[in-house]
C-alpha positions in Angstrom: -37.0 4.3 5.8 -37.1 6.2 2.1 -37.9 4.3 -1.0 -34.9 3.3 -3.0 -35.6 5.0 -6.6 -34.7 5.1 -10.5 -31.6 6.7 -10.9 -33.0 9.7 -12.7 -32.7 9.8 -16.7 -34.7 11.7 -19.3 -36.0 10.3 -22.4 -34.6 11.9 -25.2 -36.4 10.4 -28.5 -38.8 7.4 -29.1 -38.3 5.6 -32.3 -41.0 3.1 -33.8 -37.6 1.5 -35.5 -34.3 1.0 -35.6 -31.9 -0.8 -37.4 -27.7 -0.2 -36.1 -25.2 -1.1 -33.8 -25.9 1.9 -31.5 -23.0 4.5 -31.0 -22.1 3.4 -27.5 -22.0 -0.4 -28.2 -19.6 0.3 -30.9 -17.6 3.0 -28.7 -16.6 1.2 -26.3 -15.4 -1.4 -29.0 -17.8 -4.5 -28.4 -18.2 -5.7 -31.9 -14.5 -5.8 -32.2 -14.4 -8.7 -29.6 -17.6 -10.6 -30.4 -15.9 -13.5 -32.5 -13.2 -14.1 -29.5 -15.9 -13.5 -26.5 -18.5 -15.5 -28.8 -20.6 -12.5 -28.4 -21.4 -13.4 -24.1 -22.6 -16.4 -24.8 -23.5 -18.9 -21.8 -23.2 -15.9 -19.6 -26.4 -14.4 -17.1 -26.6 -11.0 -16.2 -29.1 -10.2 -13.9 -31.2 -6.9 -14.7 -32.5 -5.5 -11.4 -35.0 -2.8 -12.6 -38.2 -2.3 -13.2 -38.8 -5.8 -15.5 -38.4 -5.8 -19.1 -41.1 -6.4 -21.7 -40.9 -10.1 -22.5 -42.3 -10.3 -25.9 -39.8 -7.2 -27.3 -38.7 -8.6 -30.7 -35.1 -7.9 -29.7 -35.6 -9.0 -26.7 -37.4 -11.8 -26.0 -35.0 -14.7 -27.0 -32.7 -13.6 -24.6 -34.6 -13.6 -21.8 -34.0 -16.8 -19.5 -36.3 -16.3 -16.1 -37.1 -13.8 -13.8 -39.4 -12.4 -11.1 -41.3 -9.7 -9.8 -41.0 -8.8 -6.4 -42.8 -5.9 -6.5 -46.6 -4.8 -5.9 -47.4 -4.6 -9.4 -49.9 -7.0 -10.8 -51.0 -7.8 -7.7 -47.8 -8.8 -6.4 -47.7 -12.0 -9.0 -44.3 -13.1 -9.0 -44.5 -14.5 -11.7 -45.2 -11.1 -13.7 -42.7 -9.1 -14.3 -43.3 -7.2 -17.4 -41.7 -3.3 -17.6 -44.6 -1.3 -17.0 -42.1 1.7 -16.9 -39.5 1.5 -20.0 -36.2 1.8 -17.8 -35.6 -1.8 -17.7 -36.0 -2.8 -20.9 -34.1 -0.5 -22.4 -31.2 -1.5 -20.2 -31.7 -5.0 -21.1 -31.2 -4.0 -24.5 -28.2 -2.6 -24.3 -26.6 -5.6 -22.6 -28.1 -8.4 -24.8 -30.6 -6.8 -27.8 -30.2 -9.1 -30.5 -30.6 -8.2 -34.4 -33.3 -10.2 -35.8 -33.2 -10.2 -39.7 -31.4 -7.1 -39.8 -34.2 -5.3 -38.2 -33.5 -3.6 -34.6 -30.2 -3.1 -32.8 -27.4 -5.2 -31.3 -26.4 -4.8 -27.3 -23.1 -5.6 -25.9 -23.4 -9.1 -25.5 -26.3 -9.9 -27.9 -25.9 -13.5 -26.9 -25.7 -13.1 -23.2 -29.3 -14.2 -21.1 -31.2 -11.9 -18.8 -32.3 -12.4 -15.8 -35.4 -10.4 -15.3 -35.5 -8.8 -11.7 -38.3 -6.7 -11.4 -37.9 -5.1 -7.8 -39.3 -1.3 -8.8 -43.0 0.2 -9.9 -44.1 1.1 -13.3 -43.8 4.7 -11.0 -40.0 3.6 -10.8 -39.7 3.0 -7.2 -39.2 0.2 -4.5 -39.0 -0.8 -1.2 -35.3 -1.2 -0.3 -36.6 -4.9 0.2 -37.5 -5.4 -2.6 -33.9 -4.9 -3.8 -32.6 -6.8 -0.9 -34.8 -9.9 -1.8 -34.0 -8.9 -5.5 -30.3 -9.1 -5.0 -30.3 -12.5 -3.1 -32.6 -14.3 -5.8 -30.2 -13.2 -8.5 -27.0 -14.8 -6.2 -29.4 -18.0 -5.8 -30.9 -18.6 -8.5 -30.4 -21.3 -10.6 -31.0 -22.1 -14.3 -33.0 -25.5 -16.2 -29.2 -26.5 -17.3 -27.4 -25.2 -13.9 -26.6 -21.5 -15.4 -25.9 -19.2 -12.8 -25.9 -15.5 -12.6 -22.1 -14.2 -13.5 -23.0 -10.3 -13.5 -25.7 -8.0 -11.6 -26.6 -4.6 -13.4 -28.4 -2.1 -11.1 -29.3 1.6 -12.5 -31.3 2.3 -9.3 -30.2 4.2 -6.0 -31.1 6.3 -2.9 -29.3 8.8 -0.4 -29.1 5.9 2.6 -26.8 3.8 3.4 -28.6 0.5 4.5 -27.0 -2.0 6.3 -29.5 -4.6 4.7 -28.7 -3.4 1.7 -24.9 -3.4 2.0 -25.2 -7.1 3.1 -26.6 -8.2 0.2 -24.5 -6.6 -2.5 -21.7 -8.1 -0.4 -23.1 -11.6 -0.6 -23.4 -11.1 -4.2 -19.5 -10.0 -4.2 -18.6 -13.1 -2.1 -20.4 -15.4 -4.5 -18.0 -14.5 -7.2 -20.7 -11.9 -9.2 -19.7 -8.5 -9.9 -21.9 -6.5 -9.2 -22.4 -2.9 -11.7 -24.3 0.5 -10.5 -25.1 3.7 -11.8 -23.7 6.4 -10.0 -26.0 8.6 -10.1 -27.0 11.8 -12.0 -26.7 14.7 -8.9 -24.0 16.1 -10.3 -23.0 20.0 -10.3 -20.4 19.1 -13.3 -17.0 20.0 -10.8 -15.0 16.7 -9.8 -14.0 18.5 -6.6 -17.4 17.7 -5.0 -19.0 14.3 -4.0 -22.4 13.1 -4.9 -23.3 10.1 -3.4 -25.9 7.5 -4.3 -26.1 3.5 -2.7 -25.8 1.2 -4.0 -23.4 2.7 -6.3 -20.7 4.5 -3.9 -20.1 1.2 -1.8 -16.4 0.1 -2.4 -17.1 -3.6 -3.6 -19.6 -2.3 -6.3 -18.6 -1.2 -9.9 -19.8 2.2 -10.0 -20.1 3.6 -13.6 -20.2 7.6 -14.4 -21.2 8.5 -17.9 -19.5 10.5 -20.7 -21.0 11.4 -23.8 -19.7 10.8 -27.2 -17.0 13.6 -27.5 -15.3 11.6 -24.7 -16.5 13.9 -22.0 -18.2 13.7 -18.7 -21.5 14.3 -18.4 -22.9 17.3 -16.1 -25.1 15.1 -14.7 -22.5 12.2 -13.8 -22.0 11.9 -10.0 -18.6 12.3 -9.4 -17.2 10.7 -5.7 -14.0 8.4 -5.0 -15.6 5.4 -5.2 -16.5 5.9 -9.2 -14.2 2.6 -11.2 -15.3 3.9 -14.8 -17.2 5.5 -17.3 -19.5 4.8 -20.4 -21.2 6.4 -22.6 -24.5 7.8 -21.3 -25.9 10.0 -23.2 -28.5 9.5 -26.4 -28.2 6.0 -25.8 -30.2 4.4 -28.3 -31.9 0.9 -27.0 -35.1 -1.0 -26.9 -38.2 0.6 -24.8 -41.6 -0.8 -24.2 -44.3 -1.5 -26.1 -41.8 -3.3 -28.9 -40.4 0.5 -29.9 -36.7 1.8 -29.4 -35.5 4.8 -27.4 -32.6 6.8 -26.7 -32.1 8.0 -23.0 -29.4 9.2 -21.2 -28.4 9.3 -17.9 -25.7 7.0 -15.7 -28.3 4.5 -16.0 -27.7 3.8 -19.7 -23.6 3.8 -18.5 -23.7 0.9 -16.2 -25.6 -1.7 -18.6 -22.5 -1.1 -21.4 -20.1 -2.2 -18.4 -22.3 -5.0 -17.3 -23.0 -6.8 -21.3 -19.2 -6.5 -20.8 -18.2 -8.1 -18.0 -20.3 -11.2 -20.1 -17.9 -10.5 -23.2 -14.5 -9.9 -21.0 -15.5 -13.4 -19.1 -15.9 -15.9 -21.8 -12.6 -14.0 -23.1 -10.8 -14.2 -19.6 -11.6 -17.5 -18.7 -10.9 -19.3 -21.9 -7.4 -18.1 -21.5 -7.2 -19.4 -17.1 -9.4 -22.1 -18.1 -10.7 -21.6 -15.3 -14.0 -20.0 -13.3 -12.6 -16.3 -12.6 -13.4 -14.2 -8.6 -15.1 -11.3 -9.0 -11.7 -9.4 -7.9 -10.1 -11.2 -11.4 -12.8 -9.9 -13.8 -12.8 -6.7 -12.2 -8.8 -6.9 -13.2 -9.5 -8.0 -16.5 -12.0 -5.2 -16.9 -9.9 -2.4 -15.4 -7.4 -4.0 -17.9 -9.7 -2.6 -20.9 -9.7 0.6 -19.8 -8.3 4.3 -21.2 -8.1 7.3 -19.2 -9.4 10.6 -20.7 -7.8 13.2 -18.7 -10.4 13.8 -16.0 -9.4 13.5 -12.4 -10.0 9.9 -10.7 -13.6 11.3 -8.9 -15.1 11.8 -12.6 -13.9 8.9 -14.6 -12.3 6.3 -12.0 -9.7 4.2 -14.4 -11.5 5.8 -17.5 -13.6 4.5 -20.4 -13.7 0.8 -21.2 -12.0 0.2 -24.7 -12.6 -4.0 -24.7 -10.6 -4.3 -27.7 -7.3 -2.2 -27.0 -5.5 -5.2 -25.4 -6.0 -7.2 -28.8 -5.5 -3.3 -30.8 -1.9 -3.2 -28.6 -0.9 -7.3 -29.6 -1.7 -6.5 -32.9 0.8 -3.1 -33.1 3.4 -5.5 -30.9 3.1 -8.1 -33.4 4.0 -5.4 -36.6 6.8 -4.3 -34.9 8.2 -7.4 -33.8 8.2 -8.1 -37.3 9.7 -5.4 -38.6 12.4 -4.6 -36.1 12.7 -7.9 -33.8 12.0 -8.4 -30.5 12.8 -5.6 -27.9 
């Protein structure tokens, strides 16, 4: 059996600072909804990467437990520091929190981490690794009974494990949705699949990437199993050693829809007062959504817009006024 790998990215620029809402946090309208989703908090999302640098300034608050289940440090479970990058700059973009004004905001800067480190600082992993990586994240529970409410994978590989499949399925049966890249094979035509697991299995949210004119990446896999798209390309985020980077890649795509499944939650469940399935948030998500134009293989239900139900009350409301109910 192959190794299970990052999905691949390229680094475009490392910054020593950085002090901004970054583009794609405020394109796919999360500040808009922070007040009402009380910006993720009490939510988990489980990272499953390759760890995330513990002491980042922006980061560190945030993080609640974790564990490595790779041979790094010597297989110390307790260790799982990014000795790569990837993962912490995925982190970032789901929960980074300004401190003082100084570094940048994720989508749910008040959202907890769960740290799963089940790939190298060379960016690979058994496929049990991921496995046991999955399972701990469905398990696991917090000092004050938190459990994990999203899983965000940017990893994949060409075979379909049965293993593997069980325990994203597992995940989907506890009630955790569960958000992967979907790859970056592609030729840049919708008419022909790429296919990367775990990202093309049907109970998974797999993410393509667009850029920030609103269209899809070359890179972006396109197949029929992709739900939606982000933006992925110059994503600026944290990065190790306490710096700031932007990447792109459908890796930096799936962490935007997993800080917003913590956002759409708090927002969702407040009004059910109730604990939501994982089929209901995936509703409430696909609710958020705007197509672009780009056939269902390339963009799925389209980019998430979290704010354009509250954006389409507001215009109801105006006109209600004006001209009375319809």
């Amino acid at each position: 059996m192959s190794k299970i790998h990052l999905i691949p990215h390229k680094v475009d620029k490392v910054f020593e600072t950085a002090e901004d809402i970054p583009e794609g946090v405020k394109m796919i309208q999360a500040p808009d909804i922070w007040k009402e989703a009380d910006k993720g908090k009490g939510n988990v999302v489980a990272v499953i990467d390759t760890g995330c640098q513990m002491d980042h300034p922006n980061l560190k608050k945030r993080i609640i437990d974790g564990k490595n289940f790779t041979s790094d440090y010597g297989g110390d479970a307790k260790k799982y520091d990014d000795n790569n990058g990837h993962g912490t700059h995925v982190s970032g973009t789901i929960a980074a929190y300004s401190q003082s004004d100084k570094g940048i905001a994720g989508v749910a800067p008040e959202a907890n981490l769960l740290v799963v480190k089940v790939l190298t600082g060379k960016g690979s992993g058994e496929y049990q690794w991921i496995i046991d990586g999955i399972n701990y994240a469905v398990n696991w529970e917090g000092p004050n009974g938190e459990k994990t409410r999203a899983i965000s994978m940017s990893l994949g590989g060409p075979e379909d494990v049965p293993e593997l499949y069980k325990a994203v399925k597992k995940a989907i049966d506890a009630g955790i949705p569960v958000v992967c890249a979907a790859g970056n094979s592609g030729d840049g035509r919708a008419k022909t699949d790429e296919y990367a697991y775990p990202g093309s299995y049907n109970e998974v949210i797999q993410v393509g990437a667009i850029n920030y004119d609103r269209k899809i990446a070359p890179f972006s896999n396109t197949n029929d199993e992709i739900d939606l798209v982000a933006p992925g390309v110059n994503i600026l985020s944290t990065y190790k050693d306490g710096k700031f980077a932007k990447l792109s890649g459908t890796s930096m795509a799936t962490p935007h829809i997993s800080g917003s499944l913590a956002l759409i939650t708090n927002i969702a469940e407040k009004q059910f007062d109730r604990r939501l399935t994982e089929a209901e948030l995936y509703a409430q998500l696909v609710r958020r959504t705007i197509p672009l134009g780009y056939p269902k293989s390339a963009e799925g239900n389209g980019l998430v817009a979290l704010a354009v139900l509250e954006k389409f009350e507001q215009l109801l409301n105006v006109y209600t006024k004006s001209y009375g109910s319809m």
